[in-house]
C-alpha positions as CSV (number, residue, x, y, z in Angstrom):
1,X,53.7,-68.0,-30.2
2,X,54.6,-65.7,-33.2
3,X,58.2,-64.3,-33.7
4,X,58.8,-61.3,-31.5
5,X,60.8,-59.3,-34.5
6,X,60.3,-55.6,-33.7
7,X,62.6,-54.4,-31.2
8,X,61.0,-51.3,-31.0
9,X,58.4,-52.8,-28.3
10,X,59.2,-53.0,-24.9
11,X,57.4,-55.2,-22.1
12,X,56.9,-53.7,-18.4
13,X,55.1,-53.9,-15.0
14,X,52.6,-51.7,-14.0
15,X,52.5,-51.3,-10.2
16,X,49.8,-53.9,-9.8
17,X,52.2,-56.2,-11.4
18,X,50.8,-56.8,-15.0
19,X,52.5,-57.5,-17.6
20,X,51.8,-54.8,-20.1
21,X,53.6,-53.2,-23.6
22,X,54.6,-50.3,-24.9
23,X,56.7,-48.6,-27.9
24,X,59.5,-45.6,-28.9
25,X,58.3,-44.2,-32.3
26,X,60.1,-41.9,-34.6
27,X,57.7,-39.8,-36.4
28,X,59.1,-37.4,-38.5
29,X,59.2,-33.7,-37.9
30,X,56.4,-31.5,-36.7
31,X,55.5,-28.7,-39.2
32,X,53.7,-26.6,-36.1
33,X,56.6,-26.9,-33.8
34,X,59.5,-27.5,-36.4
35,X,61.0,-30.4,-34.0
36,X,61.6,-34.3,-35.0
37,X,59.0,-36.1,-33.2
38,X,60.1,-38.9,-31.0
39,X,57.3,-40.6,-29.0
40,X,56.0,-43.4,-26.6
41,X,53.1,-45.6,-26.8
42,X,52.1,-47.8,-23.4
43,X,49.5,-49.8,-22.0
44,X,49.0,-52.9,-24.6
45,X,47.6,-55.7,-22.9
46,X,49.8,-57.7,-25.9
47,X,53.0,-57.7,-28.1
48,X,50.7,-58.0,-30.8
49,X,48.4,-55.3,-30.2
50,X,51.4,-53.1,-29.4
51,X,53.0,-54.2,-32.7
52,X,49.9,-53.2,-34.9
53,X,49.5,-50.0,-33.7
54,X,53.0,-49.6,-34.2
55,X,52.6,-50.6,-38.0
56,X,50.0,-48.5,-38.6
57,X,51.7,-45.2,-37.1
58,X,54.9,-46.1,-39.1
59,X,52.6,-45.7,-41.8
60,X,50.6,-42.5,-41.1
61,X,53.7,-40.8,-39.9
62,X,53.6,-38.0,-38.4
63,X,49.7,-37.1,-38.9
64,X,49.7,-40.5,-36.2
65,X,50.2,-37.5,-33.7
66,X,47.8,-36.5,-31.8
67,X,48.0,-33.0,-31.0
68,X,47.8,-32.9,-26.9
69,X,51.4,-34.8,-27.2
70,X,53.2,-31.5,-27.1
71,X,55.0,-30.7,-23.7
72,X,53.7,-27.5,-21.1
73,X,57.4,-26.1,-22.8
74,X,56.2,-26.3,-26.2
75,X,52.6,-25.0,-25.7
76,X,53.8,-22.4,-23.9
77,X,56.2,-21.4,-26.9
78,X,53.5,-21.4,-29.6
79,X,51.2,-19.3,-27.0
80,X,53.9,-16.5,-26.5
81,X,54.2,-16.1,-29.7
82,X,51.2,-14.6,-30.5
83,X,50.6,-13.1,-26.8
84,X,54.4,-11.2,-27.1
85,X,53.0,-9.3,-30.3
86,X,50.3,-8.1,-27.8
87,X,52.0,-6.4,-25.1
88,X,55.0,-4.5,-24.4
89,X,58.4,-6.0,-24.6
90,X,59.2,-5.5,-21.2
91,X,55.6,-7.4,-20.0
92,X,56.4,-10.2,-22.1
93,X,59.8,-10.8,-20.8
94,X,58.7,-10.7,-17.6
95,X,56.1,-13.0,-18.4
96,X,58.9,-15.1,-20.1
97,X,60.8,-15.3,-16.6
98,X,58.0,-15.9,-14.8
99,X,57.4,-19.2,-16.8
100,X,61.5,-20.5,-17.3
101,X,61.4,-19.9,-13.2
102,X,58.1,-21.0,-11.5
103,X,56.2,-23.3,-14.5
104,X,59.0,-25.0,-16.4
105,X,61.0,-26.6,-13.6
106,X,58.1,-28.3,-12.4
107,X,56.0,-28.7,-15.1
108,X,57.8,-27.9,-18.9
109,X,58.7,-31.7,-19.6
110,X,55.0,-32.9,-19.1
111,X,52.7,-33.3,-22.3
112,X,49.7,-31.0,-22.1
113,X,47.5,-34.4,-22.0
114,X,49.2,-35.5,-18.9
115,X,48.4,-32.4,-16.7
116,X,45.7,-33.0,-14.2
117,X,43.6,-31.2,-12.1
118,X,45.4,-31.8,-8.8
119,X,48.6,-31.5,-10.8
120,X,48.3,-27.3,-11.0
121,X,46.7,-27.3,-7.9
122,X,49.5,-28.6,-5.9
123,X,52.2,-26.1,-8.0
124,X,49.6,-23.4,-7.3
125,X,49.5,-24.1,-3.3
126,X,53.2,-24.7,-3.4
127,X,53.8,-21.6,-5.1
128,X,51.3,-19.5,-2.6
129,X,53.8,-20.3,0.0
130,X,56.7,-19.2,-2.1
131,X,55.8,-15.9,-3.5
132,X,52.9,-12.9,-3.4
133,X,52.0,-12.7,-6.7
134,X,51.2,-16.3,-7.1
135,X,47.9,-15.7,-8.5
136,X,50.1,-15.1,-12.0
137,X,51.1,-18.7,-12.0
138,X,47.6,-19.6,-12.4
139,X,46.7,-16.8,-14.5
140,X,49.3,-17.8,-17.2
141,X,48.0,-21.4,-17.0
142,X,45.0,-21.0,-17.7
143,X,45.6,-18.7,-20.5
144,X,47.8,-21.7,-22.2
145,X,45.3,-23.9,-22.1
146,X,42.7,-22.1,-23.6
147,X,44.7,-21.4,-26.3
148,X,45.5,-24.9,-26.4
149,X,41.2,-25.4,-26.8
150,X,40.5,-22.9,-29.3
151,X,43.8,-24.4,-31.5
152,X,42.7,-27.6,-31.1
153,X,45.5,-28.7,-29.6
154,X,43.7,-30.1,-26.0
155,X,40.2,-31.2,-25.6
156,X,40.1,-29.5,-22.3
157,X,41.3,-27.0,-19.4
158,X,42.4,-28.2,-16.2
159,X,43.4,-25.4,-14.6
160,X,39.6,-24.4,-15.0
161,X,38.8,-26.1,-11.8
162,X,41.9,-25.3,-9.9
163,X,40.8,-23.5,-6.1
164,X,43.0,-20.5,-5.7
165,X,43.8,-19.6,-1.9
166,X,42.6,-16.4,-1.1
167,X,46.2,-14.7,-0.2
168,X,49.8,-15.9,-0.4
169,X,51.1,-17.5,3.0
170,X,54.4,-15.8,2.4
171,X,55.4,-13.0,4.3
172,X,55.0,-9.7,2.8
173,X,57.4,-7.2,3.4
174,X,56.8,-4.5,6.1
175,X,55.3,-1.8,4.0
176,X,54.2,0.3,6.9
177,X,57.3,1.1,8.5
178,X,59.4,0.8,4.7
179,X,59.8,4.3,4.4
180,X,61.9,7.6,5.9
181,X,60.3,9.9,8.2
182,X,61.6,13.7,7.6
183,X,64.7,13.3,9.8
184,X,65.5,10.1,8.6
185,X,65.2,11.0,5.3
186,X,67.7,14.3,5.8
187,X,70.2,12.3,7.3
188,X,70.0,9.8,4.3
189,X,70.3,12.7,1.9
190,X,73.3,14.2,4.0
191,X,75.2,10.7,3.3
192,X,74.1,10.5,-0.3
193,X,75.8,13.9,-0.8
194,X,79.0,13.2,0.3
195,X,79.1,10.1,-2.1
196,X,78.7,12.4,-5.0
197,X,76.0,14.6,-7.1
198,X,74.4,12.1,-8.7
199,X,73.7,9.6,-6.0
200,X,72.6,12.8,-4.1
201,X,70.3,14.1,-6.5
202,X,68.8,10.9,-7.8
203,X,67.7,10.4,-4.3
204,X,66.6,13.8,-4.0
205,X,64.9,14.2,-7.1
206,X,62.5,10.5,-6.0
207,X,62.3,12.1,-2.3
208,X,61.0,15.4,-3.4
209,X,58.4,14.1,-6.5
210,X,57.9,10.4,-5.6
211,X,58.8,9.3,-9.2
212,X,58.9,5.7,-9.9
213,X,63.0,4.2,-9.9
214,X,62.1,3.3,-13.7
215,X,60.5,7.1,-14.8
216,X,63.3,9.2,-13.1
217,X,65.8,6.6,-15.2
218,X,64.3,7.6,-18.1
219,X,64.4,11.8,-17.7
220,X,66.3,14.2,-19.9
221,X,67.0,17.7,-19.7
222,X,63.9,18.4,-22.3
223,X,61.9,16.8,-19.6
224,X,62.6,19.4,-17.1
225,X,61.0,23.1,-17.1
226,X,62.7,25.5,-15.2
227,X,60.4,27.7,-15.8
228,X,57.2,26.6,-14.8
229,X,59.0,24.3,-12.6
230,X,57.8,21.1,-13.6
231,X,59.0,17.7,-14.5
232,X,57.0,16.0,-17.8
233,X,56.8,11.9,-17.2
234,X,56.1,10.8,-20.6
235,X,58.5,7.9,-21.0
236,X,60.1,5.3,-18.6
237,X,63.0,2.7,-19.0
238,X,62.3,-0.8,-19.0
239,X,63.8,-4.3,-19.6
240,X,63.4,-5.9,-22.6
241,X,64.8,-9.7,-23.6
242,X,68.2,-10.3,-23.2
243,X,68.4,-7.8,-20.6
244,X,68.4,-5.0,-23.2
245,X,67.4,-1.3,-22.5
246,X,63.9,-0.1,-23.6
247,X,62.5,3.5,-23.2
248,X,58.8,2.7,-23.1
249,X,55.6,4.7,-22.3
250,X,54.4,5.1,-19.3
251,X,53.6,2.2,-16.8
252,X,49.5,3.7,-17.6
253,X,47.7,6.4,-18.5
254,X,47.3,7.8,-15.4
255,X,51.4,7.7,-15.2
256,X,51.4,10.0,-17.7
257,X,51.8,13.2,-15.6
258,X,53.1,16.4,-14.7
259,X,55.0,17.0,-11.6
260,X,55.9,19.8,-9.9
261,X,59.5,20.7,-8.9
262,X,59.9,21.9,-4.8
263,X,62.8,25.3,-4.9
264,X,65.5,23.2,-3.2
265,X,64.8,20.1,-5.9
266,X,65.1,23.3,-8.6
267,X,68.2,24.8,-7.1
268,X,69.8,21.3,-7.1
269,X,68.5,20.6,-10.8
270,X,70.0,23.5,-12.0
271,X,73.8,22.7,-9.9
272,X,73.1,19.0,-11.5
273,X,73.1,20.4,-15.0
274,X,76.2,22.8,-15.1
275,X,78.0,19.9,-14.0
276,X,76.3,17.6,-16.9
277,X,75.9,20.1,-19.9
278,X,76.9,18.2,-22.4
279,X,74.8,15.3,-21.6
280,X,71.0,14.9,-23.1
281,X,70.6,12.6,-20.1
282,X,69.9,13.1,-16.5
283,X,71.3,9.6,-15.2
284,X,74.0,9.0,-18.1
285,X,76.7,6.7,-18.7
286,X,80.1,8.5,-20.3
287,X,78.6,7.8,-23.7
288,X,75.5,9.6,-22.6
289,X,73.2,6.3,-23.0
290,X,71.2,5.2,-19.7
291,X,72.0,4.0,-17.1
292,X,71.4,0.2,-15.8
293,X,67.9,-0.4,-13.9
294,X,70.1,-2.0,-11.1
295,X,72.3,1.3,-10.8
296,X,69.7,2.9,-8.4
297,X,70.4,-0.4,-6.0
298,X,73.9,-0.2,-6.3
299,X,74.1,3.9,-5.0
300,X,71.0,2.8,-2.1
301,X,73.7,0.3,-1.1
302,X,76.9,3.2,-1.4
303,X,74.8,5.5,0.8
304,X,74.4,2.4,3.5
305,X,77.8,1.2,3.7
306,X,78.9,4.7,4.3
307,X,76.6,5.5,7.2
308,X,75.8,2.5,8.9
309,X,73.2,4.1,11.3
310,X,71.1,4.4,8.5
311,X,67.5,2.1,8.4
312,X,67.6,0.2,5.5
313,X,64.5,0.8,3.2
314,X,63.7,-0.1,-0.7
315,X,64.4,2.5,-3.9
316,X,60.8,2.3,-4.8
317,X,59.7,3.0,-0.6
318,X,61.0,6.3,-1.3
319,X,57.6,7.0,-3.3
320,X,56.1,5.8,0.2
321,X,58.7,8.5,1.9
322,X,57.3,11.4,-0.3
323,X,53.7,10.5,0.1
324,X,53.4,10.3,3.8
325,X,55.6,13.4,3.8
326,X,53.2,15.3,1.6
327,X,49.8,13.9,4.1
328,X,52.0,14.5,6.9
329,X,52.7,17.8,6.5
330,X,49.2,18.9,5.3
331,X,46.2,16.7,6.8
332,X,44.1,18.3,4.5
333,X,45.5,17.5,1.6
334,X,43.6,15.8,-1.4
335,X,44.4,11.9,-1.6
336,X,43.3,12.6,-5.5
337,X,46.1,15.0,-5.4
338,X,48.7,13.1,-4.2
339,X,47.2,10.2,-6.7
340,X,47.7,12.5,-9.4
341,X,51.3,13.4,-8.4
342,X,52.0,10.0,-8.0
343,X,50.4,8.5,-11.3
344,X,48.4,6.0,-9.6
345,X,45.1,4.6,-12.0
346,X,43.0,4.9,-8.8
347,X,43.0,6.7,-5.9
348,X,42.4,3.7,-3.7
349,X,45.8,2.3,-4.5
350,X,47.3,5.8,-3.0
351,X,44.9,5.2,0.4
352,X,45.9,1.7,1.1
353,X,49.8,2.3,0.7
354,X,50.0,5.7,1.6
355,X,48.0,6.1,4.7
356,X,50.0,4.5,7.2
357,X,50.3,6.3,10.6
358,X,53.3,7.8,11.6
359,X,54.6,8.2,15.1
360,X,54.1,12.1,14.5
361,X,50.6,11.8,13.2
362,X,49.6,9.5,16.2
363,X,50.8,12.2,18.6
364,X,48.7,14.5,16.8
365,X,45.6,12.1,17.5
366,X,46.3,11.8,21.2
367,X,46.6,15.4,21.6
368,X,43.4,15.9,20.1
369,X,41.6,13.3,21.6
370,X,43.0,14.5,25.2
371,X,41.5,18.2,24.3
372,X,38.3,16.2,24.0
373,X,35.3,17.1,26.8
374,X,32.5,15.5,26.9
């Protein structure tokens, strides 16, 4: 038997109990990812076919690396660097969290080559149980892989075959009943006036237009027209990497909008501004910059500690709140209307989250349907 001289090689079991051989390699460093490539070689039936293939990747260095050894962490890096030129900041952080916290813990430290088939599929049903918008997951996957394909960097897609389940398992939240009726909603805006102005007129000012948390952020005093009475959304505030402040466009077109300002949101507007003429800002910090995104959760929860009688219901629900307001109190009002007001791209989004039935619109049915004589 020769000399076993390289200690690089290693000898190991596989679980049938063969005896089998393998290797640590140090390549050099990677001009595509900039990183010093250490890798592994396995499954030699014998020292010495181990050892020669060894030799010969000492030799060729680094071009001995095949290209589907990078890891999920590092495809994903190389993808997102040309898919974060491509959208908005704020899209492509988000993106960015959704990989460090739903694909990297499970799958970041896995070369691309190792990823199977049933490998996404069971993070893709795990993650269906975990969260709504799992469907992302998968999205994103895919996405990495076929850039992987078209760089030459995989020879194939195995999220391709991946079965999605039709919905998430988790529990949404209740939608239908996340929102103020009128009373409820004066006895919330009662509370949030005895806080202070701004609490009160934030809340007001989403109440009375149904503004997104993000657009009403964003507002300055040019924004508002007190003479036509209308609100221009042209801009919205947004978070960036880092946590950092952005004032973006619009979440759409569509959200591009005017709105029109009720008399008791005017007469409030103009209190508000007296009180705040020296800022350009609507929701200001002392140095008249914006605001925090997470401000808006932080007065919801001011306003509920004070009255605890209050139902609990979401910032954004109080879009939900003016909506079924507005149908409630006209039945004949236009769902493109409201769609408009609201900024949604289609009107179908306003009719299946805005046409709930309230208690006070049921009534109206059963009266009706008693008046019925056939």
């Amino acid at each position: 038997m020769a000399k076993r001289t390289n200690s690089a090689i290693f000898e190991y079991q596989n679980k049938n109990g063969q005896t089998l051989y393998g290797f640590y390699i140090y390549l050099g460093t990677d001009k595509l990812t900039k990183k010093k490539i250490n890798t592994k070689r396995r499954g030699f039936k014998s020292y010495n076919e181990a050892n020669a293939v060894f030799n010969k990747m000492k030799v060729d260095g680094i071009q001995s690396k095949v290209n589907d050894e990078i890891t999920i962490e590092e495809l994903f890096k190389l993808w997102f660097e040309s898919y974060k030129i491509s959208v908005k900041e704020s899209t492509a952080n988000k993106t960015q969290q959704v990989f460090d916290h739903h694909i990297k813990p499970t799958l970041g430290k896995y070369y691309i080559n190792e990823i199977t088939t049933p490998i996404i599929q069971q993070l893709v049903d795990r993650k269906a149980k975990e969260i709504v918008k799992f469907k992302i997951i998968y999205n994103y996957l895919n996405r990495m892989y076929t850039f992987a394909v078209t760089m030459d960097l995989a020879t194939g897609n195995p999220v391709t075959n991946v079965i999605l389940p039709k919905k998430s398992t988790r529990l949404h939240r209740d939608t239908e009943h996340n929102f103020y009726n009128k009373q409820e909603l004066i006895e919330f805006l009662e509370t949030a006036k005895s806080i202070n102005q701004r609490v009160y007129v934030y809340f007001l000012l989403l109440a009375s237009t149904g503004l997104r948390r993000s657009e009403a952020l964003a507002l300055t005093w040019k924004d508002i027209d007190f003479t036509t009475k209308t609100i221009d959304i042209n801009k919205t505030l947004t978070s960036g990497f880092n946590n950092k402040l952005i004032v973006g466009s619009p979440k759409s077109t569509k959200s591009k909008r005017t709105v029109p300002i009720s008399d008791n949101l005017l007469t409030e507007l103009r209190k508000y501004k007296l009180a705040n003429a020296e800022f350009d800002k609507l929701f200001h910090t002392y140095k008249d910059t914006y605001v925090s995104l997470s401000k808006p959760a932080q007065w919801l929860r001011q306003v509920y500690d004070k009255n605890k009688s209050l139902r609990h219901i979401t910032t954004h629900r109080f879009r939900h709140t003016f909506a079924s307001l507005l149908f409630e109190s006209n039945p004949n009002i236009k769902p493109t209307d409201v769609q408009k007001i609201l900024g949604h791209e289609t009107v179908e989004m306003t009719l299946n989250i805005y046409t709930h039935v309230t208690s006070d619109s049921e009534a109206r049915v059963t009266n009706a349907i008693n008046l019925l004589n056939f």
